[in-house]
N, C-alpha and C positions, 0 to 999 in steps of 0.2 A: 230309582233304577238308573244307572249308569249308562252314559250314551252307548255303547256297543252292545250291551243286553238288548236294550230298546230298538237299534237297529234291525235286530234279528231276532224279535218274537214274535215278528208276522210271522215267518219262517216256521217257525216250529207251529202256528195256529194253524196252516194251512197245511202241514206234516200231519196234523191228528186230524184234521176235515177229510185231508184224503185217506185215509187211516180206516175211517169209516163210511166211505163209501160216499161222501155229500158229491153229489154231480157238481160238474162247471159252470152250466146254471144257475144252480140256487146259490153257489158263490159269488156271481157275479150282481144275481138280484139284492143279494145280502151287501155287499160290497156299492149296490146303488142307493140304497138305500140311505147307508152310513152318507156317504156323499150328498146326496141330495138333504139329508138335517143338516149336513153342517154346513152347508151355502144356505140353505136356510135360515138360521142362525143368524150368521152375516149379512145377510138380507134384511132379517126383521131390525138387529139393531142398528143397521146401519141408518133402513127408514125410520126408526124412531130416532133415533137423533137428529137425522136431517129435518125429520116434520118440527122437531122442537127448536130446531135455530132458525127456519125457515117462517116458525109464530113467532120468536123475538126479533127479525130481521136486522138488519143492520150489517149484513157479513155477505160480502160475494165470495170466499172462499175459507173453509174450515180444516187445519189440518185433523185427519183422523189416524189414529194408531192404527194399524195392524199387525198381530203378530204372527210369525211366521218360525215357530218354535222348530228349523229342520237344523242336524245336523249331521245325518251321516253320510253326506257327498263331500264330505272334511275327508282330504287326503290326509292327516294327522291325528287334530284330536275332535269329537263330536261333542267337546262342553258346549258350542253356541247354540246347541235344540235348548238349553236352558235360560238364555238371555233376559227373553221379552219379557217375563214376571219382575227380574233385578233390575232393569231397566226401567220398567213402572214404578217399582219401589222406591227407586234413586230418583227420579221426578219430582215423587213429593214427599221425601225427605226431608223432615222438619228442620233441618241443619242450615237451608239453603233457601234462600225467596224463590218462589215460583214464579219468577217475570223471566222476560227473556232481555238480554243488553239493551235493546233499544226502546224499553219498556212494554213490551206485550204483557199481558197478564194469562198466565195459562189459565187459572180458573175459570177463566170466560170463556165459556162452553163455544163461542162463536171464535175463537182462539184456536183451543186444542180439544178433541173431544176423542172418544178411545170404540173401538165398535167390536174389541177385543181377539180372541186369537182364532186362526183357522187350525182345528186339530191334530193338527201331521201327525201323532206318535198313535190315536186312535186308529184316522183313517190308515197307516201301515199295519197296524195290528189285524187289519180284515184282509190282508194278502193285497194292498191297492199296491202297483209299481211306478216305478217315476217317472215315465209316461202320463200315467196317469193322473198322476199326484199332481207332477207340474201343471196339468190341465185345472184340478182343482184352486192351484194357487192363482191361476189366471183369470176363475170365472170367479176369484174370492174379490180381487182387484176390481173385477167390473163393476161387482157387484155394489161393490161401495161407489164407483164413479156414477153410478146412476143417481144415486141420489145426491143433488144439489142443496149444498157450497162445498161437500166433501170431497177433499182430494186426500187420496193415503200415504201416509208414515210410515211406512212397513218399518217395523223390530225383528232383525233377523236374531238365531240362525245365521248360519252359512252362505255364503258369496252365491250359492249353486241358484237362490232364491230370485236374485236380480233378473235374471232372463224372464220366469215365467212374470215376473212384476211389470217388467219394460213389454215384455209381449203385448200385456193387458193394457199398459195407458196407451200406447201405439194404437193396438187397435181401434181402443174407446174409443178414441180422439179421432183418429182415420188420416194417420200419417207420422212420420217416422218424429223422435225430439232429438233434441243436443246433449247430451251427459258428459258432465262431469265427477269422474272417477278418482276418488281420494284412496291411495292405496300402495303398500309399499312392493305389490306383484302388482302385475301385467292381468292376470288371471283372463290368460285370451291363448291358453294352448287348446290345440284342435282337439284332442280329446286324452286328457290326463287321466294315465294310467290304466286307459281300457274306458270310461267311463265318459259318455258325453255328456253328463250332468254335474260333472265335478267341479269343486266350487274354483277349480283352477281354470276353469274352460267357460263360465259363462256369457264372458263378453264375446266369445267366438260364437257362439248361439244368437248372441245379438246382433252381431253384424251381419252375418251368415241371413239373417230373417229380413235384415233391410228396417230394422225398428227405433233405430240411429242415424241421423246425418254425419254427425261430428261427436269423436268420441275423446277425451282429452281424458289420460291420464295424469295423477300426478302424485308426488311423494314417490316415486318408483325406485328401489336399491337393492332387490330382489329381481332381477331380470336375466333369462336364458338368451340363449341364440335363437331357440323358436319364437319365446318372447315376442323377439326383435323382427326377427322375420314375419310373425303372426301381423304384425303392428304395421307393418309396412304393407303386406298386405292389404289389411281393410283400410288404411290410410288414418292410423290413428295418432294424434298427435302426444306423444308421449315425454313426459319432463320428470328428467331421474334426479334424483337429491344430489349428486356428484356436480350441478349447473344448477340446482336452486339460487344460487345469491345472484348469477347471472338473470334468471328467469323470473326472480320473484314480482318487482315490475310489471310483469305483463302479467302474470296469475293473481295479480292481488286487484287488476283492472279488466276481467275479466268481462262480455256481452255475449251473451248465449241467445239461440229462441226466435232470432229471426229469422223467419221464414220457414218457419215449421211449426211444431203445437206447442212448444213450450220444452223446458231445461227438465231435466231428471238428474239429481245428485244421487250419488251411491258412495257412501262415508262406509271405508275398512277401517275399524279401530288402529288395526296395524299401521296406519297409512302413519299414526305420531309414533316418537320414538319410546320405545318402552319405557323409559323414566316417567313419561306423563301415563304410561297404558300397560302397563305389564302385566293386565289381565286377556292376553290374546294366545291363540294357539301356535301362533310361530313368532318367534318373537326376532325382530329385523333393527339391529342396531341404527343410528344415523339417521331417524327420518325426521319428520314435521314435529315442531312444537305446539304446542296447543293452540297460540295465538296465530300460531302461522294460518293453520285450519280456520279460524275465523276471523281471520283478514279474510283469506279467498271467498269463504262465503257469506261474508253480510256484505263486501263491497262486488260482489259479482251481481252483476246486470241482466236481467230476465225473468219471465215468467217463468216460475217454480212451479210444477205441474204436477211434481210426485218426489219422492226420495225414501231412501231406505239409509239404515246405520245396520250395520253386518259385523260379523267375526268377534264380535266379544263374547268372550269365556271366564263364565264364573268361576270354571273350576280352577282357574289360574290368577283368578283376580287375590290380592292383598285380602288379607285378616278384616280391614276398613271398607272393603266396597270400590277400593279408589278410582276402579278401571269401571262399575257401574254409575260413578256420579262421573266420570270424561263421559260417557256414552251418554249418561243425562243429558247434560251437558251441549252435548252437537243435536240430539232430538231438541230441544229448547231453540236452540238458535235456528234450525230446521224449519222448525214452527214460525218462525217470526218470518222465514223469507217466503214460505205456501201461503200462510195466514192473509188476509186483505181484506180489509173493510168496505162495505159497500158506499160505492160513491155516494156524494151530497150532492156535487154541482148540479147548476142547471133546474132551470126551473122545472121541467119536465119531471123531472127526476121527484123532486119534491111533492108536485101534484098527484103521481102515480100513491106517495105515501098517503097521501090524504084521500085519496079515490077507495084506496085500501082497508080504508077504519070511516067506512062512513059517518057513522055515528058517534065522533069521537068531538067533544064541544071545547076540549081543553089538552095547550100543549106548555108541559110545566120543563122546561131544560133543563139541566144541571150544568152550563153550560153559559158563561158571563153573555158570548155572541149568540146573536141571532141571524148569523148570515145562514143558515143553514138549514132554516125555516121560512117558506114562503107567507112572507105576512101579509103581503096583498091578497093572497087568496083565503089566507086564515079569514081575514077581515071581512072577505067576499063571504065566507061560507058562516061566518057568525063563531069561528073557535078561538077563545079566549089564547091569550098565550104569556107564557109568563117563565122569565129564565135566572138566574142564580142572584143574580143582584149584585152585592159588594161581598157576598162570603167569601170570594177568592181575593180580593182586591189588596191587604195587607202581604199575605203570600207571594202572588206575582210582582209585588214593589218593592220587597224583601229579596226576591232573586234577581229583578235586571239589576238590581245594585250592586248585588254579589258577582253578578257575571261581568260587571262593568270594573269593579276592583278585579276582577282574575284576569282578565283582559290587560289593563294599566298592568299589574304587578306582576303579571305572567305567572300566578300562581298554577295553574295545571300545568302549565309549560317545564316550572323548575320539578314539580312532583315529579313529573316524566324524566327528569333531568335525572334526579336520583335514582328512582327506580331503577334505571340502564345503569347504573352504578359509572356514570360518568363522570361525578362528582369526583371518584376517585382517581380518576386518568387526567382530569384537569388542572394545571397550575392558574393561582389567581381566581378572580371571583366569579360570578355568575353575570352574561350581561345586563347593564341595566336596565331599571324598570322606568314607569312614569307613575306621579302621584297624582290622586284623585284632587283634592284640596286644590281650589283655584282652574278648575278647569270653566270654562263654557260650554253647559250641556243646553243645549236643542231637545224639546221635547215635544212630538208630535202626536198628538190628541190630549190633552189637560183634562180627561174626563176621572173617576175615581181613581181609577190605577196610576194615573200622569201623574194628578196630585200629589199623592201618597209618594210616588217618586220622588219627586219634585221636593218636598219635605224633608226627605231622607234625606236629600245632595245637598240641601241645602246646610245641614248637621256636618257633613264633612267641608265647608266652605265652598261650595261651586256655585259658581254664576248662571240662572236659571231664565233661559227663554223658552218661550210656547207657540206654539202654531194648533189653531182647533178651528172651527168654521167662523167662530166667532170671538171677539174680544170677552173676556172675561173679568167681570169687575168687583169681582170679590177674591181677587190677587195682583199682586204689585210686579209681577212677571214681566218682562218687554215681553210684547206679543208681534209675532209676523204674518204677515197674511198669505207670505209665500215661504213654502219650503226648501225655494232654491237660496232665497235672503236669510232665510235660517240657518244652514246649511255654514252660507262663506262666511256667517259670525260664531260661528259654534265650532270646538275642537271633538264634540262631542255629540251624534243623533240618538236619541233614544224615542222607539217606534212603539206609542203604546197606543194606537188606532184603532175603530171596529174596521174589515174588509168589506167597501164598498165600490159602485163606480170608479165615485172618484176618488177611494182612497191605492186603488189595484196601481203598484207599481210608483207608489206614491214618492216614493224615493230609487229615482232611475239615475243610469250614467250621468244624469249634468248633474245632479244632486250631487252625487258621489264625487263628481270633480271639483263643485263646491268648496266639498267639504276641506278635500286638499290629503296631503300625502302624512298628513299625521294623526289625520280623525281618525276616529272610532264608532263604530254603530254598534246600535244594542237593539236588535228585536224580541219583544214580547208578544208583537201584537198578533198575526197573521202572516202567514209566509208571504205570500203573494204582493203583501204591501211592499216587498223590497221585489224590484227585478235582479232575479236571480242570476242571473246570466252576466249582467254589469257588476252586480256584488261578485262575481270569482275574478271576474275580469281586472276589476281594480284590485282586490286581496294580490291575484300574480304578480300583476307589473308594480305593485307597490307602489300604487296613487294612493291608499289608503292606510291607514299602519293597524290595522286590527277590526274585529268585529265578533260582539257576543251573542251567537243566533239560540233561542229558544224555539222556534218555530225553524220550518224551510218550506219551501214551493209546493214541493213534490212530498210529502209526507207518506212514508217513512225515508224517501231516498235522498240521502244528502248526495248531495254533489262529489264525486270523491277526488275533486283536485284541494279539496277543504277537508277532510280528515288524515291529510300532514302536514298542515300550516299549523305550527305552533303559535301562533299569534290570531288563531280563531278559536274561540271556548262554544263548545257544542252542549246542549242540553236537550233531551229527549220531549219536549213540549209537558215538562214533571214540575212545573213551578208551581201548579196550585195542587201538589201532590205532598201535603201533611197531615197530621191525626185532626189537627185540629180543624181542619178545615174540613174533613170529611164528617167531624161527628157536626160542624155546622149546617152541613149543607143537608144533611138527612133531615135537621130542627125544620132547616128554613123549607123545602120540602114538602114537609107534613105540613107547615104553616100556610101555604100556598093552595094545596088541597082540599083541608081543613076551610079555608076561607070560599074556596071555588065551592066544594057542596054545601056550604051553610047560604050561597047565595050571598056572599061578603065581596068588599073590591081583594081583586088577589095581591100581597102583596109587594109585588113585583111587575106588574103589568103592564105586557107588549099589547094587548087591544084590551077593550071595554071586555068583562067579563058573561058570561051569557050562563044558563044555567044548562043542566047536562048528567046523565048515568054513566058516562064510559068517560075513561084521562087514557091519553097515551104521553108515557115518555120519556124524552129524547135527551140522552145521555152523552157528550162528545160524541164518538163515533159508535156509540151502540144504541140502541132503540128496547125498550122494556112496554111491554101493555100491562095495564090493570084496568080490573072493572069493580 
């Protein structure tokens, strides 16, 4: 059925109700009805999904889908009531890996999970109006915020849908958020074309409610005089495409969320330029490129609290889908920035998991470190612990290598080089690089991954010193016992340490000035083992000439004075991320299990083994029970 049929066969439903005589009563109980299953609905699966990430724990917050199939508050065309299905579908289109840039994995339910759609074209078909309607779309939002780590994705539909979505996290939360508004309109007139629900007027509904601090539009080349005057009114800060190159700077360094409950994105497909999107209903020459969109949102700063993707129209999209895999697309990167794993630190923290599975006698990692596991207390309560061993070890020495040749040779630097087709605007060659062969690498911890390093550099001719708590005498290495003397003899640190006391910040400001204004640092090990703060400090002022980070501090947020230094190669913490590694680490695994219930030593083992009916376990950053 076509979106203007569907608009209007409440209409004619409640034409023949009164036709024959149904009182306004039994319309309305009939019409509560409907209402009251279909929050229902959203209710049950939203608490089954939450009971079921809330047993694998490991997730303080889970984006969830909602969809929000409205489109006839579309001043033009109502294809967006049809989105949220093509929009699923384009998710997990086989064409496309299901991760998101910065490596999330959607299929990890603690990820992305879906609690599916609220029924707008039913509930209208029973004569509900958009009063009412909007009401339902608010207590559909709540209803998923009740249940904990879920926070919602909303899949519009129409722009008209933001208000009652922003009503409901406002409320929930119990105060007003920050939004960031991508979009090539204003959509803040007081009431377009008769209609206070039009998808042109719901940011006036928002302000108007006080369920916003600060509202920042952006992509805007579509804007009236009321626009402008609307905007000035509620004091919204608004940034037109005609001052983008001026602006981009400050939008692509965006801090939202302080002092209030957190950021709300509201992504209008319209907001890029129809070359990337030319499945929209108004189509606005001149706006954002694709990557424009996510620079602002993977380096924007704050707690992501909610978001919605709005105005795409299947009935305009390409033969290919192409405008439902861009709307994929921004829901994926979306997900990455709600998404949050639950903290590790702190011993507290850790206890609480074990307080949790009482009964649990064995903890098997998939996971080389064990900083993340309280082993004093495992030891205390008698649970075996046991974590990946060397299956990652060839892998992770295989890429600081690589990252340390891309770093010297500026291989991702000149890729970027091309890409911008700068190649072709340049006379003369590319600047120089430096060669690996003959360097002095420093390497800090010599334990299997150092080695295996160590080995490798040694194949391209570099001269290899070690720093590890102890002398080691089954290698011919110079060893130091300080890594500040490491350091001023090395052109070269590479950080292949577990995080401990004393390894936290193991390499700070003196280190770094050390090492002097043409080293290079290479971390594998743990973010925290480099002070973060003196690593950008020296990359600026160029006391350092480069650094190839696998890990950082703050995981997942890099620093963003370091994603436009070319002379820093970044990797999503993905080095022990191969086929082969993973079909190892399942063997070694079972072989660990296998060994704990036959009553065997395990292994790999972090304590004496003990014996036991229940394993929990502990995955990187996700958490799995079996019994």
């Amino acid at each position: 059925m076509g979106g203007a049929a569907a608009g209007t066969k409440w209409i004619h439903h409640i034409q023949r109700l009164s036709a024959v005589k149904v009182s306004a009563e039994a319309v309305e109980r009939g019409q509560s009805r409907v209402i009251d299953a279909s929050l229902t609905l959203i209710r049950e699966r939203a608490k089954l999904k939450a009971e079921f990430l809330r047993a694998l724990g490991g997730v303080k917050a889970s984006a969830a889908l909602l969809g929000v199939p409205l489109g006839h508050n579309s001043s033009f065309l109502q294809g967006p009531a049809f989105a949220p299905p093509r929009i699923r579908e384009a998710i997990w289109c086989g064409s496309t890996n299901s991760s998101t840039e910065e490596g999330k994995e959607l299929n990890d339910p603690r990820v992305l999970t879906d609690v599916g759609d609220v029924p707008i074209q039913e509930i209208r078909d029973c004569g509900v109006e958009d009063d009412r309607l909007m009401h339902v779309i608010s207590e559909s939002v709540k209803t998923l915020m009740e249940e904990e780590p879920l926070r919602p994705l909303v899949l519009g539909g129409d722009h008209s849908i933001s208000y009652p979505v922003v009503r409901a996290v406002s409320e929930k939360l119990g105060g007003p958020v920050d939004i960031l508004h991508l979009d090539a309109h204003p959509d803040i007139y007081d009431c377009f074309e008769g209609n206070t629900y039009s998808h042109a007027s719901s940011f006036a509904r928002i302000m108007e409610g006080g369920y916003a601090r600060r509202l920042l539009q952006v992509g805007l080349r579509s804007i009236t005089k009321e626009g402008r005057e609307q905007g000035k009114r509620f004091g919204v800060e608004q940034y037109e495409m005609r001052t983008f190159s001026k602006d981009r700077e400050k939008l692509e360094n965006l801090k939202l969320g302080e002092g209030v409950k957190g950021v709300y994105v509201s992504v209008d497909v319209d907001c890029l330029d129809p070359a990337f999107a030319p499945g929209v209903s108004h189509i606005e020459p001149g706006g954002l490129s694709f990557r424009d969109v996510l620079n602002i949102l993977q380096n924007l700063q704050g707690d992501v609290v909610a978001a919605d993707v709005v105005e795409f129209n299947p009935q305009r999209d390409t033969v290919d889908g192409m405008t439902a895999m861009v709307a994929a697309k921004l829901v994926r990167e979306l997900t990455a920035k709600i998404s949050k794993p639950a903290s590790r630190r702190g011993r507290h923290g850790r206890r609480r998991l074990l307080d949790a599975v009482p009964s649990v006698r064995c903890l098997v990692s998939t996971a080389a470190g064990v900083d993340h596991i309280d082993l004093a207390e495992c030891a205390r309560r008698g649970v075996a612990v046991a974590n990946s061993g060397t299956v990652y070890s060839a892998d992770v020495a295989d890429h600081a290598v690589g990252m340390l040749v891309d770093v010297l040779r500026r291989v991702s630097a000149a890729e970027r080089f091309v890409r911008r087709r700068l190649w072709l605007l340049q006379d003369g060659g590319y600047p120089l690089a430096s060669k690996l062969g003959g360097k002095r690498v420093g390497i800090i911890g010599l334990g299997n991954i150092g080695l295996l390093i160590a080995k490798r550099l040694e194949a391209f001719g570099c001269v290899v010193y070690y720093n590890s708590r102890r002398p080691k005498d089954s290698v011919s290495y110079k060893y130091f016992s300080n890594v500040h003397h490491l350091a001023s003899e090395s052109d070269i640190l590479v950080v292949a340490c577990a995080l401990n006391k004393e390894t936290r910040h193991i390499v700070n400001k003196d280190v770094l000035e050390a090492l002097g204004k043409d080293g290079i640092v290479v971390n594998i090990g743990r973010g925290s083992n480099i002070d973060e703060a003196a690593l950008v400090g020296a990359l600026k002022e160029g006391r350092i000439a480069g650094a190839g980070l696998e890990v950082v501090e703050n995981e997942p947020k890099v620093p963003v004075e370091l994603l436009s230094m070319d002379n820093v190669v970044l990797t999503p913490r993905s080095a022990v991320y191969t086929m082969e590694s993973r079909s190892d680490l399942c063997e070694h695994l079972i072989c660990n299990l296998e060994a704990f219930f036959a009553g065997k030593p395990l292994i790999t083992p972090g304590r004496v083994a003990v014996q036991a009916s229940s394993v929990q376990l502990l995955g990187g950053n996700n958490t799995f029970t079996t019994s």
